[in-house]
C-alpha angles and dihedrals in degrees: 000000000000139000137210108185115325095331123093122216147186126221111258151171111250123187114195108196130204145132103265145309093265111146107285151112095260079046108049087037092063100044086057091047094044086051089051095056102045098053081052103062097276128135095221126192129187116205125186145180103219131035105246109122106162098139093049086111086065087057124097111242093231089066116086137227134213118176122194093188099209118136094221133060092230095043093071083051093114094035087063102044086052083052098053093039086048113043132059100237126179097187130010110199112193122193125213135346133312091023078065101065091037090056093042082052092041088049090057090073094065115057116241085007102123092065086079094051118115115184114192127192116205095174135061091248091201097057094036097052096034085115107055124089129265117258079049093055094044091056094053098054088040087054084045105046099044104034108036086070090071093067133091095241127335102219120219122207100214131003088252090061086045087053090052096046091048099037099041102021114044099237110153102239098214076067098058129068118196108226106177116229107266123226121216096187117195103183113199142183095246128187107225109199088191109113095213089055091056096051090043087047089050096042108122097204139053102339109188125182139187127189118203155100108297090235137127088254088061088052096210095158089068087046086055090044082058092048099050090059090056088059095053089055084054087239105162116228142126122215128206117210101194113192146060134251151111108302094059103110089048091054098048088049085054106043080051090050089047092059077249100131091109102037100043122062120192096184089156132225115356126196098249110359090186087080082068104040089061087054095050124092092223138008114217134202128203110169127141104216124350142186100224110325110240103176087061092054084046078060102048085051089053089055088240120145111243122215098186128168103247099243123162115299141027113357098079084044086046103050093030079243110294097343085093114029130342126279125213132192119260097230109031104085086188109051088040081059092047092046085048095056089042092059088051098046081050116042112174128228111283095215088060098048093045087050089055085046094060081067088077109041132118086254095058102040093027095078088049096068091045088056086049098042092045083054093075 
């Protein structure tokens, strides 16, 4: 038997299950939790659906990874039950839905088996999926509501998640714990060829950045509209949008429409944006709905000051509503301007941001799995 802090533990075999190690927050989450473990006496495997495994190098050497390669969740059905029948687990961790309901179906052919079985929710499923139809929608609350009770616990990233699990889903709560994402920050002196960074990095006046998925959930044409409004007031800033996605093409028409072609910067994906959040003045948030909200605990950690909408769920949880940072409405472009000039009229003390952000570190979180785990 061992012990971190207070807490005593058995050594165990944990599988953490996802789709791949493609660049993102569940991503980058459970490679800090599977590191975690596994410095802490743990056998930890990571198994995944795809084959993208660009943030292996994150990864400890002594986790493991199993991929299945297939390019659809239902297509590796058969891969995972061959995993559970075959191998001795102690605790099977599955990450998002519909790898959860997959997981719950895969555990009933071994018998017991589902008593292992963690689901975790990162996202807040009702705002993510609003726009789906409706047969599509219905199955996913039916999948939910009669398969996440066999399960040993089904983890919920904020309270706001929990609520939406409870509320929408029919989970019953008494079954769902809420474990906030845990943060494990490396900052860096990094060298940036991109010629926009480097503009962005010399500009003597106000210097805003965002990090996310260029993607309709991460809202970024009502954080233009904003900023436009900043630029019809003659206020002097540049903005870095650091990340890749779908909606690229349309912003770039738009910041070109706004006149914002000198204000707005879309370099794409860095290694460690983080380098460049602790260099920015304020860290803004645009998102529509979250789960949690990592990359604002990454920028409490910088020091940096966050202006964020406040969308369901996380930042609010996150900030302690404006103690914290500073929360804007999601469809009011000028008074998301006004809320963004005030964060950076009024940037708050760094120390005290960094000390909010220790809430949320692997330190913190990561004992708390182990106490879950160490239930079973």
């Amino acid at each position: 038997m061992n012990q971190i802090g207070s807490i005593e533990y058995k050594m165990n075999h944990v599988s953490i299950f996802m789709y791949d190690l493609g660049i993102g927050g569940t991503e980058k989450v459970m490679i800090n939790l599977a590191n975690f473990l596994s410095q802490n006496n743990f056998k930890v495997s990571l198994i995944l659906v795809g084959s993208n495994t660009t943030l292996m190098k994150e990864l400890s050497p002594e986790v493991s990874v199993l991929a299945f390669k297939r390019k659809h969740i239902p297509s590796c059905f058969i891969d995972l039950v061959k995993y559970v029948r075959s191998n001795k687990i102690d605790s099977f961790i599955a990450n998002i839905w519909p790898l959860t309901i997959f997981t719950v179906l895969a555990s009933l052919f071994s018998w017991g088996f589902w008593k292992k079985v963690y689901l975790i929710e990162h996202c807040h499923l009702e705002k993510q999926f609003a726009s789906y139809n409706f047969i599509f929608r219905f199955f996913m609350q039916i999948s939910i509501f009669a398969l996440y009770r066999f399960s040993a616990k089904v983890i919920a990233v904020s309270h706001g998640v929990k609520k939406d699990l409870s509320v929408h889903k029919g989970v019953n709560e008494n079954h769902i714990v809420v474990i906030h994402n845990p943060v494990d920050l490396k900052f860096s002196i990094n060298d940036y060829n991109e010629i926009s960074i480097n503009e962005w990095r010399s500009f003597p006046s106000a210097k805003f950045i965002s990090v996310g998925t260029l993607n309709t959930q991460k809202n970024y044409s009502y954080l233009l509209d904003a900023l436009a409004v900043l630029k019809d007031l003659d206020f002097e800033f540049k903005h870095l949008i650091l990340g890749e996605g779908p909606t690229r093409k349309f912003l770039e028409n738009k910041i070109s429409r706004l006149g914002l072609e000198e204000n707005v910067y879309l370099p794409g994906s860095v290694d460690q944006p983080i380098n460049l959040v602790k260099e920015a003045d304020t860290f803004i948030l645009s998102s529509q709905y979250e789960g949690f909200g990592l990359v604002i605990v990454e920028a409490l950690a910088a020091g940096t000051t966050v202006v964020s909408t406040d969308c369901e769920s996380g930042p609010a949880e996150i900030l302690l509503d404006d103690e914290y940072g500073f929360l804007a409405p999601l469809d009011k472009p000028n008074e998301f301007a006004e809320k963004i000039l005030q964060g950076y009229s009024n940037q708050l003390n760094p120390s005290k941001l960094i000390k909010r952000s220790e809430e949320f570190t692997i330190k913190k979180v990561g004992p708390k799995y182990i106490k879950l785990l160490n239930k079973i």
